[in-house]
N, C-alpha and C positions, 0 to 999 in steps of 0.2 A: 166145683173148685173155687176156694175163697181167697181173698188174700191179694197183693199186686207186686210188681216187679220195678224196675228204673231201667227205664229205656232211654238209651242215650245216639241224642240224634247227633252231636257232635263235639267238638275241643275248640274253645276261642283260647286263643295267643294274643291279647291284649294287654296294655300299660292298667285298664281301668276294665269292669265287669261291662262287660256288653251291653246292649238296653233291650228291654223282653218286653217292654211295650210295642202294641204293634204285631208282635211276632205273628204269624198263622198258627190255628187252633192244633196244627199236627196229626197225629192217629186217632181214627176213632173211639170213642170209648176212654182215650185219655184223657188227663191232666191236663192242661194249657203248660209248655212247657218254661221249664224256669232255668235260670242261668246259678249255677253252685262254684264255689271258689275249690278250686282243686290244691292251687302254690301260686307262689308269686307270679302272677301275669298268665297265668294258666287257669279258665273258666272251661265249666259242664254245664253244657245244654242237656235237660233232662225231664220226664215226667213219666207220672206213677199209671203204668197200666193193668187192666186187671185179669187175672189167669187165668177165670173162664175163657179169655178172648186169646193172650197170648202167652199164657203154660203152655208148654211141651207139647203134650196132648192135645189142646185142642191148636195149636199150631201146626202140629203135621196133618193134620188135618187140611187146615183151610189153604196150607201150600199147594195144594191141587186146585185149588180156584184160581183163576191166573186172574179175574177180573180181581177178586178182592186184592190179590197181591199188586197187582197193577195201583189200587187203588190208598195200597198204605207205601207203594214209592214215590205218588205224587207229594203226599203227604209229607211225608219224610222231606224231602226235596224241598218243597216249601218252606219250609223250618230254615234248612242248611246255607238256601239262596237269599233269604232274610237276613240270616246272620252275615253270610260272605258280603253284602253291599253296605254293612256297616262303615264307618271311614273308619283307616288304621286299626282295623282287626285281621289276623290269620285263621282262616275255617282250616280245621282238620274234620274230614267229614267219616262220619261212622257208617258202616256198611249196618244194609235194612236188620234188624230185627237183633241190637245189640245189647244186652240185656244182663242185667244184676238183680240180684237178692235182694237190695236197698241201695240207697243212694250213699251210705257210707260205704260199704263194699264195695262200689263204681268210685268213689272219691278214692280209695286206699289203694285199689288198683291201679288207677291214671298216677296218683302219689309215687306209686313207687315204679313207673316208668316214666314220670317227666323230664330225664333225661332224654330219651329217643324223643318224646312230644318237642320237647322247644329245638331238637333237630330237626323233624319234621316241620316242625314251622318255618324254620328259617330255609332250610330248601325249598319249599310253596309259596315264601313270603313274596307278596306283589305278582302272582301268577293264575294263569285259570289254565283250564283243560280244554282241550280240543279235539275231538275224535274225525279221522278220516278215513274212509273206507272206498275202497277201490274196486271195479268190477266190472269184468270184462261185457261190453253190449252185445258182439258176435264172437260166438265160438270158434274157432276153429276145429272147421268138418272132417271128418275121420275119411280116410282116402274110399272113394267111390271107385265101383267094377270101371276096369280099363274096357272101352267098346270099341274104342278106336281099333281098325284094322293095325298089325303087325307084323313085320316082316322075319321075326322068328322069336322065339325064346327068351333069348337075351336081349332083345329089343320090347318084351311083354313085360321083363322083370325091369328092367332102367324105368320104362314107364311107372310101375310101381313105385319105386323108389325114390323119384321125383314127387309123386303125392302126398308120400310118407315122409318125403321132409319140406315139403312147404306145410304142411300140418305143423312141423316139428319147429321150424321157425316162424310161423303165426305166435306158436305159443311162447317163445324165448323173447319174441319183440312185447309181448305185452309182460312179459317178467321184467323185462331191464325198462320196460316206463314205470313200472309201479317200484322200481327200484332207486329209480333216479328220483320219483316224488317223494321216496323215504328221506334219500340222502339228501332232497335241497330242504326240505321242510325241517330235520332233525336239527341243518345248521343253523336256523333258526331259533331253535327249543333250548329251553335250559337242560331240560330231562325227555325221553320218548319210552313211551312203554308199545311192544308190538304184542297185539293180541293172538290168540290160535284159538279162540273158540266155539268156530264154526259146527253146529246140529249133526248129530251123524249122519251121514247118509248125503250131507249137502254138499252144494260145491262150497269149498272155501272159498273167500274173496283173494282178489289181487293181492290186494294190500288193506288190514284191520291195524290202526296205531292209533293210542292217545298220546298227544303233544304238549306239555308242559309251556305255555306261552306267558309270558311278563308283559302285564295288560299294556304297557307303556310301548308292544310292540305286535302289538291287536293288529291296527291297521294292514300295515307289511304283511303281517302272514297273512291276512284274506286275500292282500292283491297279490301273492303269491299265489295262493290256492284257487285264483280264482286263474290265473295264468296256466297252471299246471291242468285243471280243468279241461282248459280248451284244448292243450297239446295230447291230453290222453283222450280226449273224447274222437282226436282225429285219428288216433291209433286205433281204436276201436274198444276204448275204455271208458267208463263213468265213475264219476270222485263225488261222494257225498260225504259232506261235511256237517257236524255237529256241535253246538257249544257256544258261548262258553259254559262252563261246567266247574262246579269245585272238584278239587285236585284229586278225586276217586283213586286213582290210578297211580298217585304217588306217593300214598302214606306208608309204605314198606320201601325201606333204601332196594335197591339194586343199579343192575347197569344197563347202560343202555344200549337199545338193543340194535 
């Protein structure tokens, strides 16, 4: 397969084109990426890859390789974190493997939605992402055989019933921690995305959120999160935190959750 694509790592929201000196080299087998004028104050990070490597074809392919995949998000990432610490730029960041026919096609596309883009910007303007994940350290144990002697029936079944609900409120006390860390952290966020995309088969976490944070209020939220920490770690929870991070999780409007 001959021929290449335009892989676009991201959208800058700047007065002036970004500066592509510097940048990191990006995905392998690529271009060194270049910054493309879209509209007014709206720039494409972009470059030309080739479709031996990322056509169709030999892409569903190498999606089953989790190292290589692993290995074109850093990549990616590098790119998007370069641009984000530019002064007075907005990164909109492209999800992995986002791809045109040419870079006029990726220009005419972005063209004719930079209406939602310089929405998107201005709701991320001045903000990074934060993710917090919640997860219980001890389970709460499923009720064990009653051994103790009983003096009848109904004194067999109360016993029961007592194990079966302090089970039942182990688990509702660590709901309402992970509930109370949504709600004090969310007060904090401009925007809160709650994720649900927990492996089949696994436990869900407590609580999966990324946090829309306005870096001018960085500090506060870690000594937040680092408070919240301690209080669920003595419920018998752990709070791993992640980021900062460009705005992944909030280039599609919605609500919060």
């Amino acid at each position: 397969m001959s021929g290449t694509a335009t892989y676009i790592y991201c959208i800058v929201h700047a007065a002036a084109a970004p500066k592509a000196s510097r940048v990191p080299p990006g995905l392998p087998d690529a271009t060194p990426p270049s910054v493309v004028s879209v509209a007014r104050s709206l720039w494409l990070v972009a470059a030309e890859v080739p479709l031996d490597t990322y056509g169709a074809e030999p892409l569903e392919s190498a999606l089953r390789n989790m190292d290589w995949v692993g290995q074109i998000a850093v990549a990616h990432e590098a790119v998007v974190e370069h641009l984000a610490r530019q002064p007075r730029v907005t990164v909109i960041p492209m999800k992995l493997f986002t791809m045109f026919s040419s870079t006029e096609r990726a220009v005419e596309d972005m063209r004719s939605h930079q209406k939602d883009l310089r929405a998107i910007a201005k709701r991320i303007a001045g903000c990074e992402e934060w993710g917090v994940r919640m997860s219980a350290t001890r389970r709460p144990s499923a009720p064990g055989p009653i051994v103790q002697r009983v003096a009848s029936g109904a004194a067999f079944l109360a016993a029961k019933k007592r194990a079966r609900d302090s089970v039942r409120e182990s688990a509702l006390a660590l709901a309402a921690v992970a509930e109370d860390t949504f709600s004090c952290l969310s007060s904090a966020s401009r925007d809160v995305r709650r994720r649900d995309d927990a492996p089949e088969g696994a436990t869900p976490p407590l609580l999966d959120a990324a946090f829309l944070i306005p870096t001018t209020e960085r500090a506060s939220f870690k000594t937040a999160v680092r408070q919240l920490a301690r209080q669920a770690r003595v419920k018998g929870a752990e709070l791993t935190v992640t980021g900062p991070w460009p705005a992944y999780n909030f280039i599609q409007s919605g609500r919060r959750s």
